[in-house]
PyMOL Python script that loads the backbone (N, CA, C, O; Angstrom):
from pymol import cmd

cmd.read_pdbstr("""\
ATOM      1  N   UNK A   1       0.841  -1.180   0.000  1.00  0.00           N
ATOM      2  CA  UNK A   1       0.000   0.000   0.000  1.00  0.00           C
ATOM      3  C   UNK A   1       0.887   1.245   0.000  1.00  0.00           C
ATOM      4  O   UNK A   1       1.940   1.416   0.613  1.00  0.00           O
ATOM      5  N   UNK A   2       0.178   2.152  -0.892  1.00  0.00           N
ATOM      6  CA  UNK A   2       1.142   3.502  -0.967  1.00  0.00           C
ATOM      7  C   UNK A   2       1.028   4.070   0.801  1.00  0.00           C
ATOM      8  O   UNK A   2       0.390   3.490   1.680  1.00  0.00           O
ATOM      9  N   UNK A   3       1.745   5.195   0.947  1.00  0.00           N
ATOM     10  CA  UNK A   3       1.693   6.170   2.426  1.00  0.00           C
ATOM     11  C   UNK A   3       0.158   6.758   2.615  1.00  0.00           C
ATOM     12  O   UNK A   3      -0.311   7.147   3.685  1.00  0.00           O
ATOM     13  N   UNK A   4      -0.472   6.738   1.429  1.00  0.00           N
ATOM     14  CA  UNK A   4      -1.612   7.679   1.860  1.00  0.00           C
ATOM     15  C   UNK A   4      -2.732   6.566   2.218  1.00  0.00           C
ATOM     16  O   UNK A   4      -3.603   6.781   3.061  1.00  0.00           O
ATOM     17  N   UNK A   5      -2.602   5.142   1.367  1.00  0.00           N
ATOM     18  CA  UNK A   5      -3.687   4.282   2.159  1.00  0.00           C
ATOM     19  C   UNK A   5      -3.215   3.653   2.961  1.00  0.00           C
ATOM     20  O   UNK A   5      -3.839   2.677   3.378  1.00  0.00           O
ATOM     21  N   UNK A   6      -1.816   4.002   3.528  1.00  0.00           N
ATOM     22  CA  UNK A   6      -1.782   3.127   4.752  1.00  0.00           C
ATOM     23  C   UNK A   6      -2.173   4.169   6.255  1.00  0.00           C
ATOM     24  O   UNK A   6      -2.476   3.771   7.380  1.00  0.00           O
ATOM     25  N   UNK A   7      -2.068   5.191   5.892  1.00  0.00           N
ATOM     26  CA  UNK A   7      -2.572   6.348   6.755  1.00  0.00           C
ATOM     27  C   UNK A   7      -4.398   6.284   6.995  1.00  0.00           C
ATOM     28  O   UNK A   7      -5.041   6.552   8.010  1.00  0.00           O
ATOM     29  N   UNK A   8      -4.889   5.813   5.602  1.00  0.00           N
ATOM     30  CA  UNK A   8      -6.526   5.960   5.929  1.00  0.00           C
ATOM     31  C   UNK A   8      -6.476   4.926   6.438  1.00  0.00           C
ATOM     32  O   UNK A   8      -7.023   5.150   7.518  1.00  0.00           O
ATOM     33  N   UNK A   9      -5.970   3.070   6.424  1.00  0.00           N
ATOM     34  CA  UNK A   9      -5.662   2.115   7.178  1.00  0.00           C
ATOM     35  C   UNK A   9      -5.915   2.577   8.214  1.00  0.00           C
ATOM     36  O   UNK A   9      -6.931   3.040   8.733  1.00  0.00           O
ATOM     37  N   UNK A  10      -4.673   2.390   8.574  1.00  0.00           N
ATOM     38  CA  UNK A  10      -4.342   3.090  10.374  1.00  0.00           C
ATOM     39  C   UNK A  10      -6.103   3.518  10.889  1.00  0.00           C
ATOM     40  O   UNK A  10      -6.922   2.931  11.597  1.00  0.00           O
ATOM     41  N   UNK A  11      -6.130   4.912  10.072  1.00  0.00           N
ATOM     42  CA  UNK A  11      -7.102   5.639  10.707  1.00  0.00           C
ATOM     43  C   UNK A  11      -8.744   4.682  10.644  1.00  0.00           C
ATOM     44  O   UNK A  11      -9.540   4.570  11.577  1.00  0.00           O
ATOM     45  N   UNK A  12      -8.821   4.333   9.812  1.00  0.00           N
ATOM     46  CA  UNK A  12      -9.927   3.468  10.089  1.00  0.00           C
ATOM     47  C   UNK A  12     -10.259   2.102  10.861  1.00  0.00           C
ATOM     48  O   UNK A  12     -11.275   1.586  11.327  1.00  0.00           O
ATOM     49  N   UNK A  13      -8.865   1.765  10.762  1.00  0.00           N
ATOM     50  CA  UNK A  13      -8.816   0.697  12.388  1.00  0.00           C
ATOM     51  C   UNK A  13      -8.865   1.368  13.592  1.00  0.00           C
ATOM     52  O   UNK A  13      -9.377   0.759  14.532  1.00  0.00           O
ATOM     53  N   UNK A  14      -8.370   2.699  13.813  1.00  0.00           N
ATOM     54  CA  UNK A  14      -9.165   3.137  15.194  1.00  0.00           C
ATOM     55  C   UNK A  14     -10.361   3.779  15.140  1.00  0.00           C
ATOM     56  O   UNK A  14     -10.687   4.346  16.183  1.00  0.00           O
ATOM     57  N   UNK A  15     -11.334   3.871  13.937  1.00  0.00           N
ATOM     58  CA  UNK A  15     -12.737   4.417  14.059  1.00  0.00           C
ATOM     59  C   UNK A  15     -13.587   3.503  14.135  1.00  0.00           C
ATOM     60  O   UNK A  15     -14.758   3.873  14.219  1.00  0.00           O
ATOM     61  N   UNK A  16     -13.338   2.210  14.133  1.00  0.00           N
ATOM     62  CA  UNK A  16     -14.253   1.306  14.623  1.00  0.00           C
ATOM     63  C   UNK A  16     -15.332   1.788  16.201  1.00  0.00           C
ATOM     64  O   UNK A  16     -15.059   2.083  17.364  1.00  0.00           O
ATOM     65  N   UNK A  17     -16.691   1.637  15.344  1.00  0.00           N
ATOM     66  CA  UNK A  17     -17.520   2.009  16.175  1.00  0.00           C
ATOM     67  C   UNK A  17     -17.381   0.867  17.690  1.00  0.00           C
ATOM     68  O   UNK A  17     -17.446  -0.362  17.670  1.00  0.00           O
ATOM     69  N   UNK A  18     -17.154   1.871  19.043  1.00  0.00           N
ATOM     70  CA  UNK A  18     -18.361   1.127  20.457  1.00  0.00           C
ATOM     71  C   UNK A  18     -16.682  -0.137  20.571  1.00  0.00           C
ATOM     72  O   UNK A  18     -16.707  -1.282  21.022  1.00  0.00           O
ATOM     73  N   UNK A  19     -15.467   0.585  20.017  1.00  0.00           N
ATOM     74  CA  UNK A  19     -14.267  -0.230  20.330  1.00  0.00           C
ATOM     75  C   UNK A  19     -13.945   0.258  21.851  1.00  0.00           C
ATOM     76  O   UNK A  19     -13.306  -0.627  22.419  1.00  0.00           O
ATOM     77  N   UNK A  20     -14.161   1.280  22.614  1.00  0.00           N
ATOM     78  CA  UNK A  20     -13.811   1.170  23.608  1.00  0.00           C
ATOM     79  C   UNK A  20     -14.964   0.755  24.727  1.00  0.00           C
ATOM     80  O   UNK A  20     -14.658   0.510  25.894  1.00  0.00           O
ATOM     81  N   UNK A  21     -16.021   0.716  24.343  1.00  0.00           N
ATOM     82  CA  UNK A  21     -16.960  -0.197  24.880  1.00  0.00           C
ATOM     83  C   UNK A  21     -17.101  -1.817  25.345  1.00  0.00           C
ATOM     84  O   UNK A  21     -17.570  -2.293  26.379  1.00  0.00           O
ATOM     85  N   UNK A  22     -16.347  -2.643  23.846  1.00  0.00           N
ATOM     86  CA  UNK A  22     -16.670  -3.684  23.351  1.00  0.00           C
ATOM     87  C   UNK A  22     -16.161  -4.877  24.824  1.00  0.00           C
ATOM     88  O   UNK A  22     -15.074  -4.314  24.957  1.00  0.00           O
ATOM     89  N   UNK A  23     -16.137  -5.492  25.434  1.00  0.00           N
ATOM     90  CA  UNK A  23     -15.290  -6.709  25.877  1.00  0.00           C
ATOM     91  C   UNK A  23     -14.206  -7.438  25.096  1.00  0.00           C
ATOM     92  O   UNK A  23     -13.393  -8.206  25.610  1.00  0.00           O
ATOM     93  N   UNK A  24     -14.254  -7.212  24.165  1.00  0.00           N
ATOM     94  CA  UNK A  24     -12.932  -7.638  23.237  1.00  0.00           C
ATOM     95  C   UNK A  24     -13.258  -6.665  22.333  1.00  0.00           C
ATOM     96  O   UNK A  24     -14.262  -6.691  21.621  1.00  0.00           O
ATOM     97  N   UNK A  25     -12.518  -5.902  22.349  1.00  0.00           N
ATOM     98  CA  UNK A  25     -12.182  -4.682  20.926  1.00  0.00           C
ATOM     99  C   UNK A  25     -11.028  -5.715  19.907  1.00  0.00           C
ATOM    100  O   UNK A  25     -11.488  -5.656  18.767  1.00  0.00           O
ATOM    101  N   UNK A  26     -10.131  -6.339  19.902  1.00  0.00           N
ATOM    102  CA  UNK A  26      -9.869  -7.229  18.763  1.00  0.00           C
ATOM    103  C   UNK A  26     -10.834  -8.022  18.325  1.00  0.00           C
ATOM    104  O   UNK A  26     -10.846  -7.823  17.110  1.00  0.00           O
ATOM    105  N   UNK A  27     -11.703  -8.852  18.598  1.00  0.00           N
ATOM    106  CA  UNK A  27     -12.504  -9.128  17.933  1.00  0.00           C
ATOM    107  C   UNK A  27     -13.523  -8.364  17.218  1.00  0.00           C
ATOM    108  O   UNK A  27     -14.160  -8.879  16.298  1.00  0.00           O
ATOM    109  N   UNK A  28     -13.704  -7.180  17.591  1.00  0.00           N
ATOM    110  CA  UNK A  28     -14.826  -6.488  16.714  1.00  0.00           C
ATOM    111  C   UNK A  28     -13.972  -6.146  15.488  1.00  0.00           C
ATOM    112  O   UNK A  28     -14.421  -6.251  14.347  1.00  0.00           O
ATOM    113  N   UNK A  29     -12.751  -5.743  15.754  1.00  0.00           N
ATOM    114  CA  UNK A  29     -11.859  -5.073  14.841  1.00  0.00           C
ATOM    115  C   UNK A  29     -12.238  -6.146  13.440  1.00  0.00           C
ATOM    116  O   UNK A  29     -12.645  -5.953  12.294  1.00  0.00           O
ATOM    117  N   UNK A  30     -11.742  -7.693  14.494  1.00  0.00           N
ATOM    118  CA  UNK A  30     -11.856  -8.733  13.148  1.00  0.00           C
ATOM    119  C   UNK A  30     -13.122  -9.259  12.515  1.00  0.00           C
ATOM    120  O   UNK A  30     -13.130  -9.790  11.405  1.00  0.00           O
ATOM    121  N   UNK A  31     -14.203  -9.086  13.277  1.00  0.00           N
ATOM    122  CA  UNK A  31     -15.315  -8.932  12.010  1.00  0.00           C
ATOM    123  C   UNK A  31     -15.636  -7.847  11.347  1.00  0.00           C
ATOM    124  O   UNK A  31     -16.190  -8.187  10.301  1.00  0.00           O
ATOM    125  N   UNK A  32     -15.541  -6.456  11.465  1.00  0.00           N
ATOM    126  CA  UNK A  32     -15.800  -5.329  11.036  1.00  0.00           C
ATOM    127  C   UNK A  32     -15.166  -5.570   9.941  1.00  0.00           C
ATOM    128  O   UNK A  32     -15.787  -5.638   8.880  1.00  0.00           O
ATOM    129  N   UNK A  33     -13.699  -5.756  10.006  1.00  0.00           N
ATOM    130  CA  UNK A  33     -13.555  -5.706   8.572  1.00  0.00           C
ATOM    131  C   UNK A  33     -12.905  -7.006   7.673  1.00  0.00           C
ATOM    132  O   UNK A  33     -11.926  -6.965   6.928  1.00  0.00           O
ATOM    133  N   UNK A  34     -13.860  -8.280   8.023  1.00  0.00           N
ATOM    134  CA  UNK A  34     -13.642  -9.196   7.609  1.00  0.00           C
ATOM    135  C   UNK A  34     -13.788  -9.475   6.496  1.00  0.00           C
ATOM    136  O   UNK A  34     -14.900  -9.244   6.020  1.00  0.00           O
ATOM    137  N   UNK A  35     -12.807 -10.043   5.679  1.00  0.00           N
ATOM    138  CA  UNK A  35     -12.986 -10.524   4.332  1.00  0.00           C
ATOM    139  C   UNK A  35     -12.641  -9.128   3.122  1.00  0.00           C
ATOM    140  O   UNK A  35     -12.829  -9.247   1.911  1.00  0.00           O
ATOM    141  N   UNK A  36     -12.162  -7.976   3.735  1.00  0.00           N
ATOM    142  CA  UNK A  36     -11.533  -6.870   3.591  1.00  0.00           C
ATOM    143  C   UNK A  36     -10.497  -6.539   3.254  1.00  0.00           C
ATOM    144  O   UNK A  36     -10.187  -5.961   4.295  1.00  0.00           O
ATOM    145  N   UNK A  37      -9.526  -6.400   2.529  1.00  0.00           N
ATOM    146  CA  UNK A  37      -7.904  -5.772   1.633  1.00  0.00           C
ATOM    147  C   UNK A  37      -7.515  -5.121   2.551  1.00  0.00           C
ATOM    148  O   UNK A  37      -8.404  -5.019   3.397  1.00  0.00           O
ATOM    149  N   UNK A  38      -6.580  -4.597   2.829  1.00  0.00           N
ATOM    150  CA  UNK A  38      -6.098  -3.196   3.175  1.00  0.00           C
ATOM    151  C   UNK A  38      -6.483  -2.108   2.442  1.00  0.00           C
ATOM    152  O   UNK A  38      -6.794  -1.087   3.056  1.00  0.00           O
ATOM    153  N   UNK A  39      -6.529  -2.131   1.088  1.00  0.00           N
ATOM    154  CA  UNK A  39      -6.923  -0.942   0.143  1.00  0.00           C
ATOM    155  C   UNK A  39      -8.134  -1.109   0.235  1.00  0.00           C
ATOM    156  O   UNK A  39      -8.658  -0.020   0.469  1.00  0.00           O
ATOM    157  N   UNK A  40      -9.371  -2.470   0.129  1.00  0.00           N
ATOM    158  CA  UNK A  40     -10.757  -1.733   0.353  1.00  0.00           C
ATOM    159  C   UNK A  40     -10.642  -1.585   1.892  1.00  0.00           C
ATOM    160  O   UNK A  40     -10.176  -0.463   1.695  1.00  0.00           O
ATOM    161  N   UNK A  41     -10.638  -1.669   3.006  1.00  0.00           N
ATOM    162  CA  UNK A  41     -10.388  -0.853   4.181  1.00  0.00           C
ATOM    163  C   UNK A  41     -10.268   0.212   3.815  1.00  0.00           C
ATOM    164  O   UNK A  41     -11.288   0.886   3.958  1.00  0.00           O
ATOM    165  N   UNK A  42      -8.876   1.044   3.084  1.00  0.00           N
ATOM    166  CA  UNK A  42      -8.556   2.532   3.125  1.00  0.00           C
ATOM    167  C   UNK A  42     -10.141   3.529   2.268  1.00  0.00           C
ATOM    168  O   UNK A  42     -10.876   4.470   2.565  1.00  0.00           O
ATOM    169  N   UNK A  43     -10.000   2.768   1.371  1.00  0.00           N
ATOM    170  CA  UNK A  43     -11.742   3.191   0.455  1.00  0.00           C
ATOM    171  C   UNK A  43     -12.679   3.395   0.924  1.00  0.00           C
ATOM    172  O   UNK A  43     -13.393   4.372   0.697  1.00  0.00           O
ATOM    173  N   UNK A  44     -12.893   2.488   1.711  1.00  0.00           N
ATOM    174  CA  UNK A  44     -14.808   2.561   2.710  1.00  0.00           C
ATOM    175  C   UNK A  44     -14.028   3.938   3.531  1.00  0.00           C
ATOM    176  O   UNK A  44     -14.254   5.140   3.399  1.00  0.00           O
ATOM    177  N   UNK A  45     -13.127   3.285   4.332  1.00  0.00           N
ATOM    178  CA  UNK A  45     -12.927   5.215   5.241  1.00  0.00           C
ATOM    179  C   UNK A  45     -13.066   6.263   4.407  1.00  0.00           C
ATOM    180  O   UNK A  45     -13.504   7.250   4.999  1.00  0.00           O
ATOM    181  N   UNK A  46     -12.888   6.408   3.405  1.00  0.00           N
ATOM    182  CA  UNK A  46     -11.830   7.658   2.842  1.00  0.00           C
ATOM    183  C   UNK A  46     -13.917   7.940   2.603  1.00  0.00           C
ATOM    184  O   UNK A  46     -14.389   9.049   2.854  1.00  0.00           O
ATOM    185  N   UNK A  47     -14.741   6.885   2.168  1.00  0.00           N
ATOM    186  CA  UNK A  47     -16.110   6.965   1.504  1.00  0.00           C
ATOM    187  C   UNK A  47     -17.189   7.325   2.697  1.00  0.00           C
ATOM    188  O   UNK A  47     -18.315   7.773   2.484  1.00  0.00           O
ATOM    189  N   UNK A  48     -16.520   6.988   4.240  1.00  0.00           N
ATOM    190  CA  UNK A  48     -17.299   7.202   5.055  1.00  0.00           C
ATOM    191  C   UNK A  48     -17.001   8.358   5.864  1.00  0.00           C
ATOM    192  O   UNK A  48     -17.694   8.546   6.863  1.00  0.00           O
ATOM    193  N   UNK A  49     -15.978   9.240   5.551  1.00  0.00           N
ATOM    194  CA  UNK A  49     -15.512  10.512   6.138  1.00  0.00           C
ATOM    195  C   UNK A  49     -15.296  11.273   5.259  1.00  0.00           C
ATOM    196  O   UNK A  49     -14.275  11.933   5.453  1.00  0.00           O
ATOM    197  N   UNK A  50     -16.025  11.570   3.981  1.00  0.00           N
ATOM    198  CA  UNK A  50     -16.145  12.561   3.302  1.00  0.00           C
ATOM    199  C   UNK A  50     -16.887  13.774   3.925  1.00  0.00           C
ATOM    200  O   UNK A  50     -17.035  14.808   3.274  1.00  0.00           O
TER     201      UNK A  50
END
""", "prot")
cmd.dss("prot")
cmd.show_as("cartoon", "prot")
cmd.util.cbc("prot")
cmd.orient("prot")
């Protein structure tokens, strides 16, 4: 991944909704974005924080 989708990466693994809520915040992490790229990860963020 280039610098700029590994930056929306990053940033969209800590916008996972109700993660500091959860009883296991790694597991939400791993269904949220299961079955997911790194680059479609960076896409849905970049599509959900416009």
């Amino acid at each position: 991944m280039d610098p700029a989708d590994r930056v929306a990466f990053d940033s969209a693994l800590g916008s996972v909704g109700s993660r500091r809520y959860s009883a296991d915040p790694e597991a939400l992490l791993r269904t949220t974005f299961d079955g997911m790229t790194g680059p479609q990860i960076a896409e849905d963020y970049r599509r959900r924080t416009r």
